[in-house]
PDB file of the backbone (N, CA, C, O) and the ligand in Angstrom, with CONECT records:
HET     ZN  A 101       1
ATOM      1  N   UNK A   1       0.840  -1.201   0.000  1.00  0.00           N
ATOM      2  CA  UNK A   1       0.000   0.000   0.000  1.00  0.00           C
ATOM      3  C   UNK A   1       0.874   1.249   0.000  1.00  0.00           C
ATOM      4  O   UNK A   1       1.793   1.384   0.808  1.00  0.00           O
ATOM      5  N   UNK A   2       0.587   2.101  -0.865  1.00  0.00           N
ATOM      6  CA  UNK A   2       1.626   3.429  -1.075  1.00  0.00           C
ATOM      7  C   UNK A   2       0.419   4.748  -1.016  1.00  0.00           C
ATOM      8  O   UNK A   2      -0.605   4.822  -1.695  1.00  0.00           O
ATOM      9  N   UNK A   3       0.815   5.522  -0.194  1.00  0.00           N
ATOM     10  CA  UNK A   3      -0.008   6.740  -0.274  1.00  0.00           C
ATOM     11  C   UNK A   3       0.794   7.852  -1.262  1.00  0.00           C
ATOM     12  O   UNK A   3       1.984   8.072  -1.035  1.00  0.00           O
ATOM     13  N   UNK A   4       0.166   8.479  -2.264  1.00  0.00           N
ATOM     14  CA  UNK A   4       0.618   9.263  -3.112  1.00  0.00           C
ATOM     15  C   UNK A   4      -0.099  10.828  -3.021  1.00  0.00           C
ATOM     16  O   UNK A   4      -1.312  11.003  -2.905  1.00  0.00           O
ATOM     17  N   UNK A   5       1.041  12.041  -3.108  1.00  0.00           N
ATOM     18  CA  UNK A   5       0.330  13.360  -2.925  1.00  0.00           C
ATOM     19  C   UNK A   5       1.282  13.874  -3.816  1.00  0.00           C
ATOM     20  O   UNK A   5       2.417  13.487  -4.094  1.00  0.00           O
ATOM     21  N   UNK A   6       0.385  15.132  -4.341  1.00  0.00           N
ATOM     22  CA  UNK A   6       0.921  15.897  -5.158  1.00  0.00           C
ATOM     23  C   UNK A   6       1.452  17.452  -5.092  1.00  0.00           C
ATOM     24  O   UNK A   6       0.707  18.239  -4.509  1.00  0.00           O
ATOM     25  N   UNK A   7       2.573  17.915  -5.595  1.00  0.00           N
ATOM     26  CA  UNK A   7       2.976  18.672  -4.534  1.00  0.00           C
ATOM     27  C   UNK A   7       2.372  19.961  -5.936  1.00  0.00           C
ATOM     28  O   UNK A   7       1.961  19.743  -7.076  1.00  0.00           O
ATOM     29  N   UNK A   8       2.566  21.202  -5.209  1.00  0.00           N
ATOM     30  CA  UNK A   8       1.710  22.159  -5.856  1.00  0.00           C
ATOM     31  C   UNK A   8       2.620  22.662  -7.085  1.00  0.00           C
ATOM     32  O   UNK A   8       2.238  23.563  -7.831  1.00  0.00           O
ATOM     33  N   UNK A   9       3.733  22.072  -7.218  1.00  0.00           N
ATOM     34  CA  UNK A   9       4.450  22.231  -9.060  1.00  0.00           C
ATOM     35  C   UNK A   9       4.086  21.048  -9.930  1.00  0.00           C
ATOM     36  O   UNK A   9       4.755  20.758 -10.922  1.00  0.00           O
ATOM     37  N   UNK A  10       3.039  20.382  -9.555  1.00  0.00           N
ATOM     38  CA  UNK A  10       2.763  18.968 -10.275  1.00  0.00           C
ATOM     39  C   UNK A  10       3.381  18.017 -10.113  1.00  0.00           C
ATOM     40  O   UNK A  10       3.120  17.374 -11.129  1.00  0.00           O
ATOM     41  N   UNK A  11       4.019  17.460  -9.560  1.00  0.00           N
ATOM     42  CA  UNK A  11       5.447  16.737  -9.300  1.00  0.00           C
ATOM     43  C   UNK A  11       4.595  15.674  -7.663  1.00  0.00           C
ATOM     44  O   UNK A  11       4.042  16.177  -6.685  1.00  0.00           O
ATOM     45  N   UNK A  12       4.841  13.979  -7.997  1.00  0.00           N
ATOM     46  CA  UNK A  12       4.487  13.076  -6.940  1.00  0.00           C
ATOM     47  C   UNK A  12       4.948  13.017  -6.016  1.00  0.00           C
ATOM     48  O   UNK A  12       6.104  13.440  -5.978  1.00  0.00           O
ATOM     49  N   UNK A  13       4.496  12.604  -5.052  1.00  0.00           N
ATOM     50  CA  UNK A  13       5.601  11.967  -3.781  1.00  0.00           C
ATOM     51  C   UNK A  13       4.731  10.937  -3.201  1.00  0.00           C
ATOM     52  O   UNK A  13       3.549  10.898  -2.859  1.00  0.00           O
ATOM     53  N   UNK A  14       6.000   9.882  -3.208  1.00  0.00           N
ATOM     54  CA  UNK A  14       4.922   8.168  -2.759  1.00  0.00           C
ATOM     55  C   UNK A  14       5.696   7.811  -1.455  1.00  0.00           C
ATOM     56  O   UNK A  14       6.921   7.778  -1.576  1.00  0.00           O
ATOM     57  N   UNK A  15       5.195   7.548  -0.272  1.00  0.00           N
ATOM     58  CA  UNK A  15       5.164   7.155   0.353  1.00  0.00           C
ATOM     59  C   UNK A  15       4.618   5.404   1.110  1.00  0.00           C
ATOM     60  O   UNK A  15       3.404   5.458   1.305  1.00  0.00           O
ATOM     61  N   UNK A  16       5.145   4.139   1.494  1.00  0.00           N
ATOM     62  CA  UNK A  16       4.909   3.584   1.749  1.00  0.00           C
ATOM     63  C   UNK A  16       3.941   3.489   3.331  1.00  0.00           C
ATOM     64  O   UNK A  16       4.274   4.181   4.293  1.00  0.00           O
ATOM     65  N   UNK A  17       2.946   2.700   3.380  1.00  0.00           N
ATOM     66  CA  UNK A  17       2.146   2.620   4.043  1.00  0.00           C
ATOM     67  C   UNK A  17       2.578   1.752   4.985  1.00  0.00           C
ATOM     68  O   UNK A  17       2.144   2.034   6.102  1.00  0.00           O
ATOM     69  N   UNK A  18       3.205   0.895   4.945  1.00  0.00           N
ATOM     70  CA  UNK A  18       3.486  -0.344   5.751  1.00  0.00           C
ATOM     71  C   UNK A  18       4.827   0.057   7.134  1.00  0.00           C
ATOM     72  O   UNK A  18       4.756  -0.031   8.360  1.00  0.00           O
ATOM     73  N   UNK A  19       5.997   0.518   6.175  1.00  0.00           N
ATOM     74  CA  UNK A  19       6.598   0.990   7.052  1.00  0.00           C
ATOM     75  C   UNK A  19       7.250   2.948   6.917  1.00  0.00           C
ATOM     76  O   UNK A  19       8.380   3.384   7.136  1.00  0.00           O
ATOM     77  N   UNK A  20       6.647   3.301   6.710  1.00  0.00           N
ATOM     78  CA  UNK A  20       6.495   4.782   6.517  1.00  0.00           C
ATOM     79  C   UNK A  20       7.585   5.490   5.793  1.00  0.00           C
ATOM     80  O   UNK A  20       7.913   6.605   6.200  1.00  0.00           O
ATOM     81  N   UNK A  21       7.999   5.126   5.080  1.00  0.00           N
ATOM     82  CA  UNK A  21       9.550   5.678   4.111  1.00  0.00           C
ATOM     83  C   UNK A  21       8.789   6.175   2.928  1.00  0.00           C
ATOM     84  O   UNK A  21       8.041   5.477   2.242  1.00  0.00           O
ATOM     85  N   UNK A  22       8.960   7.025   2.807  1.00  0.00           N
ATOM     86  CA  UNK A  22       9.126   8.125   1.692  1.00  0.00           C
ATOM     87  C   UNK A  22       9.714   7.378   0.066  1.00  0.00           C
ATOM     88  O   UNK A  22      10.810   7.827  -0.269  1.00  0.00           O
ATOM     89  N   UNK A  23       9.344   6.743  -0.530  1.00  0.00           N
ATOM     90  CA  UNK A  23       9.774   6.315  -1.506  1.00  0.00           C
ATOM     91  C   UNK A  23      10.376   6.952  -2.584  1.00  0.00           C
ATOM     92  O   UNK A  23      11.295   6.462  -3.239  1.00  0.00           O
ATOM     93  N   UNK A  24       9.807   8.174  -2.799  1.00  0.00           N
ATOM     94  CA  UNK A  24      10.410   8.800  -4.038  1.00  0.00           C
ATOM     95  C   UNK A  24       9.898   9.825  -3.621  1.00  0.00           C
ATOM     96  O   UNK A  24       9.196   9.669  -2.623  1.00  0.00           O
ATOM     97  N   UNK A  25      10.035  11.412  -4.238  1.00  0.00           N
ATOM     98  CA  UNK A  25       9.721  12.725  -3.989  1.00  0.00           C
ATOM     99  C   UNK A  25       9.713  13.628  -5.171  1.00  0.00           C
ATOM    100  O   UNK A  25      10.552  13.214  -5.972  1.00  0.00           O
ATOM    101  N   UNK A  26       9.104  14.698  -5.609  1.00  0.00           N
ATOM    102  CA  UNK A  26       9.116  15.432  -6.719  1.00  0.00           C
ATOM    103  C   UNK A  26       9.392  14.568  -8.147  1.00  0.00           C
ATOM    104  O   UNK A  26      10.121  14.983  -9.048  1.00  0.00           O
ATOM    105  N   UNK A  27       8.575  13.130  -8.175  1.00  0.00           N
ATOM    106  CA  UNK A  27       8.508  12.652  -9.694  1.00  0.00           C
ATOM    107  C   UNK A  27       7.652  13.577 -10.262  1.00  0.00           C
ATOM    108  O   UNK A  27       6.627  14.109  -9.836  1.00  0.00           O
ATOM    109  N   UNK A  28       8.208  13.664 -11.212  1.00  0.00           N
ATOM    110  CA  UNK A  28       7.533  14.199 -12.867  1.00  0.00           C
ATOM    111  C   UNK A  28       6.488  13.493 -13.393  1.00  0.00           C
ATOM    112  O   UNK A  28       5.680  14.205 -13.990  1.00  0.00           O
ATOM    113  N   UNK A  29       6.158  11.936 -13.358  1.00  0.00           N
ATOM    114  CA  UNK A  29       4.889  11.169 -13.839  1.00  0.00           C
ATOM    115  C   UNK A  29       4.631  10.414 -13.071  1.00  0.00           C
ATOM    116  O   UNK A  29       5.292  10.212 -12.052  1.00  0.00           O
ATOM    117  N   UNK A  30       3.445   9.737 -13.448  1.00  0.00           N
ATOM    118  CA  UNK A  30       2.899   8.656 -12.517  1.00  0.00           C
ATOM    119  C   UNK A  30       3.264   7.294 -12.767  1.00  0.00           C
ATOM    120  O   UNK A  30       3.110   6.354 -11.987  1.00  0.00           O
ATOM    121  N   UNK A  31       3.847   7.254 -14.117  1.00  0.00           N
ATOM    122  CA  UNK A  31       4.578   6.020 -14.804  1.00  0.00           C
ATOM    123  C   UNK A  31       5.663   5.945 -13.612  1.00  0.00           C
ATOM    124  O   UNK A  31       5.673   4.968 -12.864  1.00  0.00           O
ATOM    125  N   UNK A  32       6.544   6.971 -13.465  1.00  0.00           N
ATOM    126  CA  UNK A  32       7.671   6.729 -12.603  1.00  0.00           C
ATOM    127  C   UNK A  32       7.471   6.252 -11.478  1.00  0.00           C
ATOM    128  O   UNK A  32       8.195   5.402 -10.960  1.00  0.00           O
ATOM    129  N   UNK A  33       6.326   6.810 -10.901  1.00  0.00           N
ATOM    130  CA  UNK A  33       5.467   5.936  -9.165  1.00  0.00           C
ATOM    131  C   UNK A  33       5.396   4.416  -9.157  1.00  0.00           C
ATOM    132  O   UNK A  33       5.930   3.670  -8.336  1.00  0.00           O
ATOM    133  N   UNK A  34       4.659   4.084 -10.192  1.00  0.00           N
ATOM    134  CA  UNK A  34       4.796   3.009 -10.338  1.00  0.00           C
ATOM    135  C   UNK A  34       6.280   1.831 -10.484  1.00  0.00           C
ATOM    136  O   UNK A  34       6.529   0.753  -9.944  1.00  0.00           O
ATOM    137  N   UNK A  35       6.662   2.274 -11.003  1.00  0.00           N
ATOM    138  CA  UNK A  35       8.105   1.504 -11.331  1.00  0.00           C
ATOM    139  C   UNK A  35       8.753   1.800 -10.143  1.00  0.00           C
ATOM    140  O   UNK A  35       9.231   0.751  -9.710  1.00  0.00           O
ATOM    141  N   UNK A  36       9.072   3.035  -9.177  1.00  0.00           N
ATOM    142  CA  UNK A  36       9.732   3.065  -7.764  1.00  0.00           C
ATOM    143  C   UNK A  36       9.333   2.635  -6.413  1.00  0.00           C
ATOM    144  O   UNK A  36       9.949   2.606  -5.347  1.00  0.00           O
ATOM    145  N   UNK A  37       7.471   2.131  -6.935  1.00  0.00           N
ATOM    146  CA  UNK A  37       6.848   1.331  -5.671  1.00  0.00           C
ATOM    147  C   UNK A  37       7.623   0.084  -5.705  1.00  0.00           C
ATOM    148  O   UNK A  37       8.252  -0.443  -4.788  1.00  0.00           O
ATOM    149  N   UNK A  38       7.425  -0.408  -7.279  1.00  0.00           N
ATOM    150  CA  UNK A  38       7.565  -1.807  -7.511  1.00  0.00           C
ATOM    151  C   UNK A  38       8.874  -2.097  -6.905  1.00  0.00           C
ATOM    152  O   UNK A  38       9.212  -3.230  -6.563  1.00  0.00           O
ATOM    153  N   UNK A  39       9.703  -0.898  -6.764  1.00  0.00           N
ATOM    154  CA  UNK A  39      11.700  -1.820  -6.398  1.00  0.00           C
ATOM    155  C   UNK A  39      11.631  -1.213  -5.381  1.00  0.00           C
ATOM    156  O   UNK A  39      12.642  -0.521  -5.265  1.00  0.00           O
ATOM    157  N   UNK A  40      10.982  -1.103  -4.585  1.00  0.00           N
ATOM    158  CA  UNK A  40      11.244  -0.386  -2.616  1.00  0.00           C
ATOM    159  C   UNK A  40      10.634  -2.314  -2.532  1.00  0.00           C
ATOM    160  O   UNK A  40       9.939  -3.144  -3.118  1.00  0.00           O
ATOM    161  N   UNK A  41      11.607  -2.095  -1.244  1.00  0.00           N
ATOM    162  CA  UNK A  41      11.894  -3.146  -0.823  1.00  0.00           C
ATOM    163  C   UNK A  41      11.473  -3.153   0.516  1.00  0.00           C
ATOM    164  O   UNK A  41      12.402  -3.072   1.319  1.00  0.00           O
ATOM    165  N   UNK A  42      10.353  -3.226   0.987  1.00  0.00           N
ATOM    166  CA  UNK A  42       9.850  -2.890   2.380  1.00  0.00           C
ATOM    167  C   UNK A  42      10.222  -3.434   3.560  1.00  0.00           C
ATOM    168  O   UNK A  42       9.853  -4.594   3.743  1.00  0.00           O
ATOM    169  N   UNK A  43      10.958  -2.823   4.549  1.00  0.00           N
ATOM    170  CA  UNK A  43      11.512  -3.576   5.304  1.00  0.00           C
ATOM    171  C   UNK A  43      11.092  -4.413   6.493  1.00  0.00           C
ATOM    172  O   UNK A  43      11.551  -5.294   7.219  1.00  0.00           O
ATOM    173  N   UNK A  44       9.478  -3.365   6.254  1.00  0.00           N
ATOM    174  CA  UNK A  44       8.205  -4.441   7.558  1.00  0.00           C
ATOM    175  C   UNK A  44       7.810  -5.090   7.025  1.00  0.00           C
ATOM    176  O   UNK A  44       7.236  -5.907   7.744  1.00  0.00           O
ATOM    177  N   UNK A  45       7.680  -5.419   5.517  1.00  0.00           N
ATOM    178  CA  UNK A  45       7.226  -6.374   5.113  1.00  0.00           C
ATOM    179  C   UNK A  45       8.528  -7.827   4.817  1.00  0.00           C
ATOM    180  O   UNK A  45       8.234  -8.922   4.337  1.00  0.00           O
ATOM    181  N   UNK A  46       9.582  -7.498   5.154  1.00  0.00           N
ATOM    182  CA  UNK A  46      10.671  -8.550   5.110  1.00  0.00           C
ATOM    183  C   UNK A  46      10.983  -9.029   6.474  1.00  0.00           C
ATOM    184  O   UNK A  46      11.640 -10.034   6.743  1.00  0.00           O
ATOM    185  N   UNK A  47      10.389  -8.122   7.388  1.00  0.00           N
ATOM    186  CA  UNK A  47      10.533  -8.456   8.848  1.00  0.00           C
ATOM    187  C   UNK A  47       9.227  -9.826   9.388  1.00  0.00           C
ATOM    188  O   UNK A  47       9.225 -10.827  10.104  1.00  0.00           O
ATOM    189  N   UNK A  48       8.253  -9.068   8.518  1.00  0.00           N
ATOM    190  CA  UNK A  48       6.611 -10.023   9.456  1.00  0.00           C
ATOM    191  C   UNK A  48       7.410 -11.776   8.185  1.00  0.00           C
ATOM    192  O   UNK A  48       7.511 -12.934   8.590  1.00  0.00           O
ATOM    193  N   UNK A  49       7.705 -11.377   7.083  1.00  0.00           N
ATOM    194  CA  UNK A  49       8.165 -12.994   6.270  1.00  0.00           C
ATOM    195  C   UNK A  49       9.088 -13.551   7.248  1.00  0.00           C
ATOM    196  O   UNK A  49       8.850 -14.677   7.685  1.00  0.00           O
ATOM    197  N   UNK A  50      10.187 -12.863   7.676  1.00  0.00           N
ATOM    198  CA  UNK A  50      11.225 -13.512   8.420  1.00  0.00           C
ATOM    199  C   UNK A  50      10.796 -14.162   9.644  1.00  0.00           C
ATOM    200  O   UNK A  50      11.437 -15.037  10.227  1.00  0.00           O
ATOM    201  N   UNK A  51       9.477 -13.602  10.066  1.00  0.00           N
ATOM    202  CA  UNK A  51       8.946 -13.842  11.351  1.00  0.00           C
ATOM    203  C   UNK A  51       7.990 -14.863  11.515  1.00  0.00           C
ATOM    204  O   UNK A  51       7.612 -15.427  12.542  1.00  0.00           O
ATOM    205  N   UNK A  52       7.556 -15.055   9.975  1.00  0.00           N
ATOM    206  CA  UNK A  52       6.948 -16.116   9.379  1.00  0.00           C
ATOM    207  C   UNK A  52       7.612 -17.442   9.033  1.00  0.00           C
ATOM    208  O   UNK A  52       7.043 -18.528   8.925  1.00  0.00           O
ATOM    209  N   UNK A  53       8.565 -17.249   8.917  1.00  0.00           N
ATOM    210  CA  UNK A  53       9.436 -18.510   8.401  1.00  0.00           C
ATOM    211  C   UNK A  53       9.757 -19.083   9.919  1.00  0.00           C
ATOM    212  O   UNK A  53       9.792 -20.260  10.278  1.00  0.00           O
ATOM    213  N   UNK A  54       9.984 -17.856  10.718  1.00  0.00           N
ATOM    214  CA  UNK A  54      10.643 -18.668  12.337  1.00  0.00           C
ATOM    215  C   UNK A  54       9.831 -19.079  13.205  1.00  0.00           C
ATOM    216  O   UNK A  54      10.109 -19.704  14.228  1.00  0.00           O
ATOM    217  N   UNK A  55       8.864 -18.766  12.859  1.00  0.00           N
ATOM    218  CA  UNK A  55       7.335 -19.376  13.855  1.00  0.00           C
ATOM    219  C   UNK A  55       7.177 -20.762  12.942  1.00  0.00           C
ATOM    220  O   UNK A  55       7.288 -21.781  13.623  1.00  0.00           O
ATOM    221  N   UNK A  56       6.969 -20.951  11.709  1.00  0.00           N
ATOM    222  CA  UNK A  56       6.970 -22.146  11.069  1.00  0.00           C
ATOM    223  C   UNK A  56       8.484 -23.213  11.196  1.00  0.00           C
ATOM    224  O   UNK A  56       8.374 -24.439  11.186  1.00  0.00           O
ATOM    225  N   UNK A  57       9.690 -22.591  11.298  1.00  0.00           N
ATOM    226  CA  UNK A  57      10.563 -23.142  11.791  1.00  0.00           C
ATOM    227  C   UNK A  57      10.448 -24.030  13.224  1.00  0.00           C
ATOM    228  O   UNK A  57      10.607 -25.245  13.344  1.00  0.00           O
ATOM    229  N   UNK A  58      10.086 -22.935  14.387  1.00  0.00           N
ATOM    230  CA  UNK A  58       9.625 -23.520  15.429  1.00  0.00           C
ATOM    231  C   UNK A  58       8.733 -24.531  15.712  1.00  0.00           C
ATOM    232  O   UNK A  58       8.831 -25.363  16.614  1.00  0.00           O
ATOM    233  N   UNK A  59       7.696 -24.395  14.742  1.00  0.00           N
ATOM    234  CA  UNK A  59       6.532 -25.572  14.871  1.00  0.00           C
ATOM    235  C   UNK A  59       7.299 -26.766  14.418  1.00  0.00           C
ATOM    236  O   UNK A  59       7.095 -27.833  14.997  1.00  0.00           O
ATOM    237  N   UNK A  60       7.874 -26.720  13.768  1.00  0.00           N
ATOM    238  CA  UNK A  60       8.681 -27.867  13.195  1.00  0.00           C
ATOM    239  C   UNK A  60       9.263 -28.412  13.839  1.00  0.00           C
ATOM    240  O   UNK A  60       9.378 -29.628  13.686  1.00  0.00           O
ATOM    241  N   UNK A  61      10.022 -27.593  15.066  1.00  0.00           N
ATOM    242  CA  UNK A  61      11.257 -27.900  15.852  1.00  0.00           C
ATOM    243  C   UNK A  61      10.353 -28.980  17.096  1.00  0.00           C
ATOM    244  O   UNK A  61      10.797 -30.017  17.589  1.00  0.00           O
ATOM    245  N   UNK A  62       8.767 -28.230  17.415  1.00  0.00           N
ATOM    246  CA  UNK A  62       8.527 -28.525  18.756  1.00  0.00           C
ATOM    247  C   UNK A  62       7.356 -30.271  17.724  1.00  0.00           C
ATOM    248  O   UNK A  62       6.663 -30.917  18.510  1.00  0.00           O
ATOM    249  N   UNK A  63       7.326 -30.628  16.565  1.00  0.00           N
ATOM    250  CA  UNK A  63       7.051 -31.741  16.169  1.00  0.00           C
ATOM    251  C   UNK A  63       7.549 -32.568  15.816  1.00  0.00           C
ATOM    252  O   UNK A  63       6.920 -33.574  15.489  1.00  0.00           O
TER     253      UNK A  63
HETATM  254 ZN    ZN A 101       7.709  -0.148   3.008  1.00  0.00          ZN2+
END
């Protein structure tokens, strides 16, 4: 989820929803939003997977 605002020279700024980083600032199009959501690499969302794999690790461990 990315919240997007527009700043008053026309120009984007995307922000991630998940863990609040600023993704990009003063883009020129909305083509570009897209393509700089797609390569942010969210780091709460690599944290709750990692946290996912070790709770499923654990179940494993305690069967
Ligand atoms: Zn993020």
């Amino acid at each position: 989820m990315y919240s997007r605002t527009q700043n008053e020279n026309g120009s984007y700024n995307t922000r991630c929803l998940d863990c609040f980083m600023t993704i990009a600032s003063c883009v020129a199009c909305e083509k570009d939003l897209d393509f700089l959501e797609s390569r942010h690499i969210c780091p709460e969302k690599a944290l709750a997977a990692l946290l996912e794999i070790e709770k499923a690790t654990t179940l494993a461990e305690r069967n």
